[in-house]
KOLVEXMI-844986 format. One record per residue: x, y, z of N, C-alpha, C in turn. Coordinates in steps of 0.2 Angstrom, whole numbers, padded with zeros to 4 digits, always signed. Each point is the difference from the previous one (the first is absolute). Layout:
N
XYZXYZXYZ...
***
This chain:
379
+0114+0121-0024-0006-0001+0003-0002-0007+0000-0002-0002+0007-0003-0008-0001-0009+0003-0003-0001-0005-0005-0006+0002-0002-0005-0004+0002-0006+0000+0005-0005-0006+0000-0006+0002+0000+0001+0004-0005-0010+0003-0003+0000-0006-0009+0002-0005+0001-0002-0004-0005-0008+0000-0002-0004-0001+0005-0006-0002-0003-0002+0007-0001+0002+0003-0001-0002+0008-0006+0004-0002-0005+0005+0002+0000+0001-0003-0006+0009-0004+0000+0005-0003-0004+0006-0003+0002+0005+0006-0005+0003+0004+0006+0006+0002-0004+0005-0001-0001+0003-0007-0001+0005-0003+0000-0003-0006-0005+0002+0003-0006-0003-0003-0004+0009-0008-0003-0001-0004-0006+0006-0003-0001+0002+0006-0007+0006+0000+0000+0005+0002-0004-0003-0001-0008-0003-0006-0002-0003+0001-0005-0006+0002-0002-0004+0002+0005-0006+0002-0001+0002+0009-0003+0006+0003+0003+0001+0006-0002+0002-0001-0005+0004-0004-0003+0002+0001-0006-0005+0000-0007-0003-0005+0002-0005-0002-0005-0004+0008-0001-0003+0002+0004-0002+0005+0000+0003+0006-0004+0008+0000+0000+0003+0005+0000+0001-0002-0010+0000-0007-0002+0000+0000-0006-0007+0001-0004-0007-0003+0005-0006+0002-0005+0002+0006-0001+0000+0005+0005-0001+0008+0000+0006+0004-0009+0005-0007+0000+0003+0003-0007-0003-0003-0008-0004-0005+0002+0000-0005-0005-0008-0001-0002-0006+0000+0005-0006-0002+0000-0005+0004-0003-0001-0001-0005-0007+0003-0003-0008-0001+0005-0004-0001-0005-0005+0003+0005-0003-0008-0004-0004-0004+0003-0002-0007+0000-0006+0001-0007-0001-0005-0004-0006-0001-0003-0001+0008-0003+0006+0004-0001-0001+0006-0004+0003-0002-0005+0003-0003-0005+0004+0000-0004+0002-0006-0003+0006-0001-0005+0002-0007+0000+0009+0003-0002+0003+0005+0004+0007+0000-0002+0002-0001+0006+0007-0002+0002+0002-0001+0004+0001+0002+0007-0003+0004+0001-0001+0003+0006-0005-0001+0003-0007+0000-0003-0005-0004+0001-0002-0007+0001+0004-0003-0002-0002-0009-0001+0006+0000+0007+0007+0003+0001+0001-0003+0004-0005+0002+0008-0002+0007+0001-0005+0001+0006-0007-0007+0000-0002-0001-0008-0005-0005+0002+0005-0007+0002+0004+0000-0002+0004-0008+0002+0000+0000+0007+0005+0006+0003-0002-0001+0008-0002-0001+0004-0010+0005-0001-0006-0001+0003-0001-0006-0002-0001-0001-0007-0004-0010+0002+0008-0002+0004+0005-0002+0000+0003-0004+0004-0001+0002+0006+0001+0005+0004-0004+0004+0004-0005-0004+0004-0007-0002-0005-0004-0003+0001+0000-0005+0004+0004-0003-0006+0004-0010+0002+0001+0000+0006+0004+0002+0000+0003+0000+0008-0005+0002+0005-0005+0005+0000-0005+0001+0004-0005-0007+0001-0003-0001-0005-0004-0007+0003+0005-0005+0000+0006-0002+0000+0004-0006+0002+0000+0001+0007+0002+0006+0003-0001-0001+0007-0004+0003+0004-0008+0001-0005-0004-0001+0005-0006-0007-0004+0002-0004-0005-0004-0004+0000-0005+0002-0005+0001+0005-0004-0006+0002-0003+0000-0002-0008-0004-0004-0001+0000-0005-0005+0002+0004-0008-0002+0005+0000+0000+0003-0006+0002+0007+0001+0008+0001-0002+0003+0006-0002-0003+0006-0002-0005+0000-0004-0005+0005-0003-0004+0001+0002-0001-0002+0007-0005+0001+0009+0004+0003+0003+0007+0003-0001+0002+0008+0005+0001+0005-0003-0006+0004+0005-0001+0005-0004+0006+0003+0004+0004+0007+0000+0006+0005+0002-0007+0005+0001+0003+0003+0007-0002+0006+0002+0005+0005+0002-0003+0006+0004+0006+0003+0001+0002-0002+0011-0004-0006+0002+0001-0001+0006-0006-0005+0003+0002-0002+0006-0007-0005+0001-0006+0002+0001+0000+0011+0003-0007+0003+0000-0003-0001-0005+0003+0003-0006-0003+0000-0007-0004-0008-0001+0004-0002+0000-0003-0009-0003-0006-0002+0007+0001+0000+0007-0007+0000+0003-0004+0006-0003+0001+0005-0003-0005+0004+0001-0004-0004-0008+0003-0003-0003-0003+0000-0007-0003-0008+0001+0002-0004+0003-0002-0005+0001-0007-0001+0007+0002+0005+0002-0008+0000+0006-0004+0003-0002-0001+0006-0007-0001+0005-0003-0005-0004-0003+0006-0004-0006-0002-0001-0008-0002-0010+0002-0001-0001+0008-0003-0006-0001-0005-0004+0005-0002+0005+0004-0004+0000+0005-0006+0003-0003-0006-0003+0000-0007+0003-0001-0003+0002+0003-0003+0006-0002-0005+0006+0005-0005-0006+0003-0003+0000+0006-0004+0000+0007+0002-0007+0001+0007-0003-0001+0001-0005+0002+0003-0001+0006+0002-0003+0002+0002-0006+0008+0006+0001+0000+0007+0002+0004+0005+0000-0002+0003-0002+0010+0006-0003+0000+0004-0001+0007+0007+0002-0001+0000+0004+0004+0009+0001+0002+0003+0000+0007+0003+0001+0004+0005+0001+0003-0002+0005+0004+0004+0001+0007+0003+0007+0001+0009-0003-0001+0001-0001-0001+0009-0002-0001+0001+0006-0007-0007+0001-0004+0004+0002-0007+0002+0008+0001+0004+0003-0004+0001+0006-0002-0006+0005-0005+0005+0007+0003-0005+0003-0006-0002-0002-0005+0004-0001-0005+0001-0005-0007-0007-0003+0000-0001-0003+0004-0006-0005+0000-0006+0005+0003+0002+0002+0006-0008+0003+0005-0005+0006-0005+0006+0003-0003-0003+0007-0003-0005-0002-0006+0003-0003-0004-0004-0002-0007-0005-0005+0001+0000-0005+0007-0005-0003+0002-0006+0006+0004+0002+0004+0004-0003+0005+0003-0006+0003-0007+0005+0002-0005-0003+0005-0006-0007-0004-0001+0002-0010-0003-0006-0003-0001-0004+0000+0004+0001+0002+0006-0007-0001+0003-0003+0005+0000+0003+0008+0000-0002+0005-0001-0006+0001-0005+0003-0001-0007+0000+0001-0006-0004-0006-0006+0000-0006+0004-0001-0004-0004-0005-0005+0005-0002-0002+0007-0003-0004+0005+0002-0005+0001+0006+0001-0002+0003-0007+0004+0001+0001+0008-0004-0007+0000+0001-0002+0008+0007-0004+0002+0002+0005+0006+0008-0003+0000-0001-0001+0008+0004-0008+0002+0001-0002+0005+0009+0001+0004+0000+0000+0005+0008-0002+0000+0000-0007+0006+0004-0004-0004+0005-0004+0006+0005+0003+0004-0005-0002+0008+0004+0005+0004+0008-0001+0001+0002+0003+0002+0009-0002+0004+0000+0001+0008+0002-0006+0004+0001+0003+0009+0007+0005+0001+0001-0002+0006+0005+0006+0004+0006-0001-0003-0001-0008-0001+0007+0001-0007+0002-0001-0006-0007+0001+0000+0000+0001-0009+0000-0005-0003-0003-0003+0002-0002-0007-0004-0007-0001-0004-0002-0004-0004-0004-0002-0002-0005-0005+0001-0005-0001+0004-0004-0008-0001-0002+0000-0006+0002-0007-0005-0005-0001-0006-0005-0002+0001+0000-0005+0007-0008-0002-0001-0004+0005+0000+0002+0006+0003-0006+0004-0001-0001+0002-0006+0007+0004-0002-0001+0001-0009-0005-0004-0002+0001-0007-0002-0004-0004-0002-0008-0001+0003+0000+0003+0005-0008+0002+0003+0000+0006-0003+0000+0004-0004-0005+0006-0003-0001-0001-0006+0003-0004-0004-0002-0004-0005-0007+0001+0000-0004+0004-0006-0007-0002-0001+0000-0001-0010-0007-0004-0002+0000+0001-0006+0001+0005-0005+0002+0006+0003-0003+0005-0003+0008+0002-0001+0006-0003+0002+0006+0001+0002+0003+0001-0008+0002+0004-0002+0006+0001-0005+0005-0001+0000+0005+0002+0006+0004+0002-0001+0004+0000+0005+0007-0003+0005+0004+0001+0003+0007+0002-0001+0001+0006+0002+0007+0004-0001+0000+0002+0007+0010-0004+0000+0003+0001+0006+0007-0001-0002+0003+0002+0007+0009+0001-0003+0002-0008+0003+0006+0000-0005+0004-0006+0002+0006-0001+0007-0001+0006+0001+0006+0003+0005-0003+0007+0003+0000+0000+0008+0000+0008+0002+0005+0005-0001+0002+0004-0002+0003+0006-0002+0002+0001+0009-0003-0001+0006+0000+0003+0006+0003-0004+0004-0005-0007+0002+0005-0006+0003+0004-0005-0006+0000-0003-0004+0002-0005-0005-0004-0005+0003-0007+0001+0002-0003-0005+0000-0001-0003-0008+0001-0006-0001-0002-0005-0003-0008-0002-0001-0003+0002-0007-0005-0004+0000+0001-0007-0003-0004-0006+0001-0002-0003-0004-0003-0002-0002+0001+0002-0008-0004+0005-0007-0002-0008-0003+0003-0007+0001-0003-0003-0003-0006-0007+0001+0001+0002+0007-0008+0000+0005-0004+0005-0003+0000+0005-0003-0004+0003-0001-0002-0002-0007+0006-0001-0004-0003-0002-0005-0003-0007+0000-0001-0003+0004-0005-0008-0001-0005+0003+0003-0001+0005+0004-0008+0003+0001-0003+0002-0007+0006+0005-0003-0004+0003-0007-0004-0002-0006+0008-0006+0001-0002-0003-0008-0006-0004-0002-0003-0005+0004-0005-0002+0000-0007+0004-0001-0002+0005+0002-0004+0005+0002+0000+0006-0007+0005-0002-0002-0001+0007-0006+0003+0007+0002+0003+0001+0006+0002+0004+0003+0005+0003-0004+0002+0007+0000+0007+0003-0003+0004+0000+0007+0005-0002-0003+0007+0002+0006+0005+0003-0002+0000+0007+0002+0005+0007-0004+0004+0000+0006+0008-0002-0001+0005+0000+0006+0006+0007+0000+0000+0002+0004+0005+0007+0001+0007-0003+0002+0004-0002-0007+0007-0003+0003+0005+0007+0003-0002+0004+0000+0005+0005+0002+0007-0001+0003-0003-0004+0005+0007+0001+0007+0003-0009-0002-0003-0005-0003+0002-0006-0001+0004+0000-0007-0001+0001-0003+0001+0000-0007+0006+0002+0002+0004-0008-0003+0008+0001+0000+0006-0005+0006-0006+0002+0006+0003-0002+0004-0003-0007+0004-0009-0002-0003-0002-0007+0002-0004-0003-0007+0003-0007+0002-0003-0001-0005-0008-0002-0004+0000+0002-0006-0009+0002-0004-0001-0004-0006-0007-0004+0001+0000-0004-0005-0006+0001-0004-0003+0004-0003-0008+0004+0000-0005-0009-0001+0002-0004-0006-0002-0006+0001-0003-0004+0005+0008+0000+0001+0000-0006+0009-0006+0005+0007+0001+0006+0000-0003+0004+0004-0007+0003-0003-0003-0001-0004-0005+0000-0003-0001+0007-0001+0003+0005-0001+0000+0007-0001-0002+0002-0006-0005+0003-0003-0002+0004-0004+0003+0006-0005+0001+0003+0007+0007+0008-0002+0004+0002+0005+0005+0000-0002+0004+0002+0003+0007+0004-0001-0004+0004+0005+0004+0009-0002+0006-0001+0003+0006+0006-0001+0005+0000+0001+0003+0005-0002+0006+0002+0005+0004+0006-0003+0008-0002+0000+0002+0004-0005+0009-0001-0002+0006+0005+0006-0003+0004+0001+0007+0001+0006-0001-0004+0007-0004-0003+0003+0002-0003+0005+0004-0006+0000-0005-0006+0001+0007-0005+0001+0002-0004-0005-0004+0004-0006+0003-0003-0008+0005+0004+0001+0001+0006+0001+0009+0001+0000+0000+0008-0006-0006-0001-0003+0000+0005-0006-0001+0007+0002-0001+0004-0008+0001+0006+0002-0008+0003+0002+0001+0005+0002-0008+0002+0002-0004+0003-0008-0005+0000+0003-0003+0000-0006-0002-0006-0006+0002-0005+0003-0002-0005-0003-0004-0006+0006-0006-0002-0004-0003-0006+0004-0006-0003-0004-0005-0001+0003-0005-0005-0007-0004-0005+0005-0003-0007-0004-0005-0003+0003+0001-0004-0007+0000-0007+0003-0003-0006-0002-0004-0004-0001-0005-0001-0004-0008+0000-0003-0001-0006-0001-0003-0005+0004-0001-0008-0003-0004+0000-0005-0001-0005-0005-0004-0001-0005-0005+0001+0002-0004+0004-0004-0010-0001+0001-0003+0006+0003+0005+0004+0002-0001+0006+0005+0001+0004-0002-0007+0004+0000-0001+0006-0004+0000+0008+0005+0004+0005-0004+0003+0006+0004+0000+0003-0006-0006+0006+0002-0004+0005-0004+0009+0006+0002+0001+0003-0008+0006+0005+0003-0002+0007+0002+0006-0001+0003-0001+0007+0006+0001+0007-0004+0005+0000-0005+0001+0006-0007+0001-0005-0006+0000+0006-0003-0003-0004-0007+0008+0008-0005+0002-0004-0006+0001+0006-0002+0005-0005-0005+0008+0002-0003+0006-0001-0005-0002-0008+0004+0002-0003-0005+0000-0007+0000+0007-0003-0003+0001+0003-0008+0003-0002-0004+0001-0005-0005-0009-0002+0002-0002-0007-0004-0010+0002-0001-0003-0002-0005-0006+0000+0001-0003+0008+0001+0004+0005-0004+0002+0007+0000-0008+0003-0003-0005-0001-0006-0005+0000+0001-0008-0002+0003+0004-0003+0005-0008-0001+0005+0000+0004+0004-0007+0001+0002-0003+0007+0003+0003-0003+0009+0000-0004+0001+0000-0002+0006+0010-0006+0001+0000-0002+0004+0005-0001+0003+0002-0009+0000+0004-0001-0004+0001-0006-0003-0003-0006+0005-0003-0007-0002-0004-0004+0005+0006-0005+0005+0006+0000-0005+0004-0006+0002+0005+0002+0006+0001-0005+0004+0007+0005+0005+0006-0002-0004+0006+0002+0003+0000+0006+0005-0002+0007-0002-0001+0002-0008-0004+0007-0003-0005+0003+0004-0005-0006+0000-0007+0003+0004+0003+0005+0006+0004-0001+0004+0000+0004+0005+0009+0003+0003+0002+0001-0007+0004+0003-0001+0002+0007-0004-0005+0003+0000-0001+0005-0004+0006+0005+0001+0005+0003-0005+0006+0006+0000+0004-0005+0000+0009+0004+0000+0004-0003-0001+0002-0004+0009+0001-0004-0001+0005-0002+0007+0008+0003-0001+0001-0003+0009+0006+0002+0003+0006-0005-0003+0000+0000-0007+0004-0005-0003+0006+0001+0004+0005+0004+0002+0005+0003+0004-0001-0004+0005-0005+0001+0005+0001-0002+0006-0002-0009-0001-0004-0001-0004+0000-0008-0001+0006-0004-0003+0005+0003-0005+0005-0002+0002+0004-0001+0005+0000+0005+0005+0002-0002+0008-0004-0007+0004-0004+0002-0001-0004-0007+0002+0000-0006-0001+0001+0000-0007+0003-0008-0005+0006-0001+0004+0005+0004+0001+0006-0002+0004+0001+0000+0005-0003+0002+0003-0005-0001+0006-0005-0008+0002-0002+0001-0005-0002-0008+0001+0005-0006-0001+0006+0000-0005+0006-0004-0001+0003-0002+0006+0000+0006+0004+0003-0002+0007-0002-0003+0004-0008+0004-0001-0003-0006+0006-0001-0007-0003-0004-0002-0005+0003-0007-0002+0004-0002+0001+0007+0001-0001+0005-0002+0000+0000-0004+0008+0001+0007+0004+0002+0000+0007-0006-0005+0003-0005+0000-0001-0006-0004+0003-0005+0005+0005-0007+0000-0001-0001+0002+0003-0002-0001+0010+0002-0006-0001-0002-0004+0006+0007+0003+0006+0007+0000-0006+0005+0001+0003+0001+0005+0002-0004+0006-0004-0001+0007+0003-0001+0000+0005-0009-0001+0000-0003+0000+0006+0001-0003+0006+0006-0007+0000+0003-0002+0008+0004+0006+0003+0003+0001-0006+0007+0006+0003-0006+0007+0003-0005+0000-0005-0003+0008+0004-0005-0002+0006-0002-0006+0000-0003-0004+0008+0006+0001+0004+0004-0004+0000+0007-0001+0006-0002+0007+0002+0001+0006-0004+0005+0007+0002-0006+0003+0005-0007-0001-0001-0004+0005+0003-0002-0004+0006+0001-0008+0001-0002-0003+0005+0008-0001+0004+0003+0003-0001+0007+0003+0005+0000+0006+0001-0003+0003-0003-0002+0008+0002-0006-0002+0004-0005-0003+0001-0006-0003+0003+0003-0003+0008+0004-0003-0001+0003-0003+0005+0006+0005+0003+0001+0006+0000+0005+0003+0003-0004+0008+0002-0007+0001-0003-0002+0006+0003-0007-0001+0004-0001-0007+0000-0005-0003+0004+0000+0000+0007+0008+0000+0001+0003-0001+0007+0001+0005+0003-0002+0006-0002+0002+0008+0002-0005+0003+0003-0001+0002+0007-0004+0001+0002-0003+0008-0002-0006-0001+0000-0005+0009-0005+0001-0003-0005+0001-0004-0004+0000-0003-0007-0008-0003-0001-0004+0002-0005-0005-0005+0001+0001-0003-0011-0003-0007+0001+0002+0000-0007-0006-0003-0003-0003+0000-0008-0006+0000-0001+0001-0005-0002-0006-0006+0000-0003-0009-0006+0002-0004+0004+0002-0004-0002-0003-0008+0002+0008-0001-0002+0005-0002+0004+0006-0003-0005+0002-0008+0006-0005-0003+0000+0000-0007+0001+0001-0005-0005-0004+0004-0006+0001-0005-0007+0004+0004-0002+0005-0003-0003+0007+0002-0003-0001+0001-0007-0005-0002-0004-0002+0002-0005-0005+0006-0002+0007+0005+0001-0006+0007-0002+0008+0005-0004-0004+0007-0002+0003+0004-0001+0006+0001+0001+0006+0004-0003+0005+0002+0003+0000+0006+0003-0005+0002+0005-0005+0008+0002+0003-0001+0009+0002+0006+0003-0002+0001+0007-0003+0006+0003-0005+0000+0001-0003+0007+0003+0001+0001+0008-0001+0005+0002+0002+0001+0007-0001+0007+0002-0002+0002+0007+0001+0005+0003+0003+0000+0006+0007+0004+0002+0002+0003+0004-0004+0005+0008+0001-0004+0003-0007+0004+0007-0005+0003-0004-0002+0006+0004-0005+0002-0005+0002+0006-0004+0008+0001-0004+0001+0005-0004-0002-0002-0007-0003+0005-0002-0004+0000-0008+0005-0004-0005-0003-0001-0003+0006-0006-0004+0004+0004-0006-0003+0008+0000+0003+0003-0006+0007+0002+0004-0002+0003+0009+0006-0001+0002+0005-0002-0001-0001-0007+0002+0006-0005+0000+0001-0001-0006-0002+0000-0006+0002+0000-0007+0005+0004-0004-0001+0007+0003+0005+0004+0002+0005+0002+0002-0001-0002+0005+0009-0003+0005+0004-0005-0004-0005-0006-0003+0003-0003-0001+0006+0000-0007-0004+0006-0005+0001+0002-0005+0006+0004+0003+0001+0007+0004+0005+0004-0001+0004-0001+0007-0002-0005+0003+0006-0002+0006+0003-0006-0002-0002-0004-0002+0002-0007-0002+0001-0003-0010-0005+0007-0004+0002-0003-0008-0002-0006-0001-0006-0001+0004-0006-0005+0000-0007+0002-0003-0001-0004-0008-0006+0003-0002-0005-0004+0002-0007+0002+0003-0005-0005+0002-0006+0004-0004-0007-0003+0001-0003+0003-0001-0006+0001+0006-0002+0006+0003-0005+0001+0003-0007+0002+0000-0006-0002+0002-0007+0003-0001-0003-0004-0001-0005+0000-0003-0007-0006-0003+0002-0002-0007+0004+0000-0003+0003-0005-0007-0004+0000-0003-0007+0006-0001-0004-0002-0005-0004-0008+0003-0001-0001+0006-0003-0004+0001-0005+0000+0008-0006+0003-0001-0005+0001+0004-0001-0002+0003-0001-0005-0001-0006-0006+0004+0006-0004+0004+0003-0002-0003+0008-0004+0006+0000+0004+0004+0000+0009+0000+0006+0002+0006-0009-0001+0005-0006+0002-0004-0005-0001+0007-0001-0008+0003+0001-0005-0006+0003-0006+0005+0005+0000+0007+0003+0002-0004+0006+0001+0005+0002+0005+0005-0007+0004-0002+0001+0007+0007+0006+0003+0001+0001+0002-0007+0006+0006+0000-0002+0004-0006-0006+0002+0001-0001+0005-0005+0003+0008+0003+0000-0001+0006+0001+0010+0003+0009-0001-0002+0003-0007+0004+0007+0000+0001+0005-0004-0009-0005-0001-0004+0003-0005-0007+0004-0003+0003+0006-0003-0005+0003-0003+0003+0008+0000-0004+0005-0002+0002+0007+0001-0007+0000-0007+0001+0000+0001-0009+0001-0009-0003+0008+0001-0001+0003-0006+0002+0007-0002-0004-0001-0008-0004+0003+0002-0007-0002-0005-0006+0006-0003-0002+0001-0004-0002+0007-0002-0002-0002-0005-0008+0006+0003-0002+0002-0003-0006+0006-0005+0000+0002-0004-0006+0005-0006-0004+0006+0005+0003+0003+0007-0001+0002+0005+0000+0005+0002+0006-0006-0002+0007+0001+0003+0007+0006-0006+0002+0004+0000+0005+0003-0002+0003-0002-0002+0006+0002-0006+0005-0001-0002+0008+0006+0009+0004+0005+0002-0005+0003+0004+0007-0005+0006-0002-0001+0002-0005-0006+0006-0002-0007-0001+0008-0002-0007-0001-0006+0000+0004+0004-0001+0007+0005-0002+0000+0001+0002+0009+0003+0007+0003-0001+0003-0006+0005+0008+0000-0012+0004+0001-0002-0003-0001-0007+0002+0000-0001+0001+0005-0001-0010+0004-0002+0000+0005+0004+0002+0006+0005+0004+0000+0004+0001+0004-0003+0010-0002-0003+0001-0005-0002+0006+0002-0008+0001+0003-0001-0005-0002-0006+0000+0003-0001-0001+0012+0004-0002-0002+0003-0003+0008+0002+0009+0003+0006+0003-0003+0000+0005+0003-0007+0004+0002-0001+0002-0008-0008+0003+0000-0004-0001+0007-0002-0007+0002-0004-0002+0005+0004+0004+0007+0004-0001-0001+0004+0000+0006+0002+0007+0002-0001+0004-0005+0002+0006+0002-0004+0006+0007
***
């Protein structure tokens, strides 16, 4: 199978990531339950786990990432447990469900007023307008780093010299970035920033989390086993506890630590050249196909490793299809869990099939694509 549904998730994980995995699962006790050997080494992994987590996103303090079970859970606890009822909030149409739905909920449930920065026909964003909804009453801007749809790029750190000075919160959805461009929460003035482990961190599913700057307070979303601070009626004050409540996926965070050894190692700058070249060769080989239409802005070369596209006007679950059981091309077809893009983009009747590349993919894999793609058109 050529596989290019990366931005769902990456199955072609490195060779250590499985192993690691395959030895917690003999060896790891259950974290902060204990003090005999199977327990202390599950907590040794999660704190270095951690280390590694703010190393390469910049997050000053180890004890600021929290471990979720994905980056919905961590948006949903972090726009949940840090957004105030009847406040002022800004986002996107770029963002995913992750983000729309738990924002949608505060509005419902709590009055918060929610604006969005629109996106044009290609999916872009004007910040100066962003920056024109700005009012006093503003709390809070959550947006993604990266579209899931085109690999538009935002830049998060324009937004952050908007926030910082104003008292603004800035909750970032690293979903599709995370791994593959580089994040510095300081330098970009990010407050939290959420994140999941099987994408372009390379880990296994079921693991992901959010990076908490100093000062920023996140009411928990459960409350419950802590394994510390065992007779308080409520849920310990200090992170990462506070909003960690049950055991973690100490198993799949060992995939993750190894996981992250690679990417340090490897770089992530170096990553993300190789996975830019692959999608911007596939960019430039299916753009030239006539009934090809292809979705964003790829003038700026600094964007995602993402290409969306439709085929004349066949449904993109079609061509996702064909592509799967005539060619043993995995894509992905439809709205992506992202509403507001495809009505940017005017494909909500027709969605659209992303092809996403990873560290993993190959140039002959992307010309054995584009070359299916071509028939498809042409047939």
């Amino acid at each position: 199978m050529i596989y290019l549904d990366n931005a769902a998730t990456t199955m072609h994980k490195p060779q250590t990531v499985i192993d690691a995995v395959v030895h917690a699962m003999t060896s790891m006790g259950n974290a902060s339950r204990g003090a005999h050997t199977g327990a202390l080494e599950a907590s040794r992994t999660i704190y270095e786990t951690r280390r590694k987590i703010a190393k390469l996103f910049g997050c000053k303090r180890p004890d600021h990432v929290v471990f979720t079970c994905n980056s919905t859970e961590a948006l949903n606890i972090a726009i949940q447990g840090a957004i105030p009822a009847k406040s002022h909030v800004i986002t996107t149409d770029l963002e995913h469900n992750s983000v729309l739905r738990p924002l949608y909920r505060l509005k419902e449930e709590s009055g918060v007023c929610l604006d969005f920065a629109r996106a044009d026909r290609q999916g872009r964003l004007d910040l100066q307008e962003l920056e024109g909804l700005i009012r006093p009453d503003t709390k809070a801007i959550v947006c993604t780093h990266m579209s899931n749809l085109t690999g538009e790029i935002v830049d998060i750190a324009r937004i952050g010299r908007m926030t910082k000075d104003r008292g603004i919160l800035l909750c970032v959805d690293a979903s599709q970035s995370a791994g593959n461009t580089p994040i510095d929460m300081e330098q970009m003035g990010i407050d939290i920033l959420c994140f999941t482990g099987h994408k372009g961190l390379m880990g296994p599913q079921g693991t992901g989390g959010m990076c908490i700057r100093e000062g920023v307070e996140i009411h928990p979303l459960k409350e419950g086993g802590s394994g510390v601070q065992s007779y308080r009626h409520r849920q310990p004050v200090e992170y990462p506890t506070r909003l960690e409540a049950g055991t973690l996926n100490g198993h799949g965070l060992a995939g993750l630590s190894a996981a992250l050894d690679y990417i340090l190692e490897t770089g992530v700058e170096t990553i993300g050249r190789k996975e830019r070249m692959l999608a911007e060769h596939f960019y430039e080989g299916v753009s030239q196909i006539e009934g090809v239409k292809v979705y964003g802005c790829f003038e700026d070369k600094n964007r995602g490793p993402v290409v969306a596209l439709n085929v004349r006007e066949y449904d993109s679950s079609e061509v996702s299809d064909v592509l799967s059981v005539d060619y043993d091309i995995a894509t992905r077809p439809g709205a992506h869990c992202a509403p507001r893009m495809h009505e940017a983009l005017g494909t909500v009747d027709q969605g659209a099939v992303r092809f996403s590349f990873s560290w993993f993919n190959t140039v002959e894999e992307t010309d054995q694509a584009i070359e299916a793609v071509r028939k498809i058109a042409l047939a």
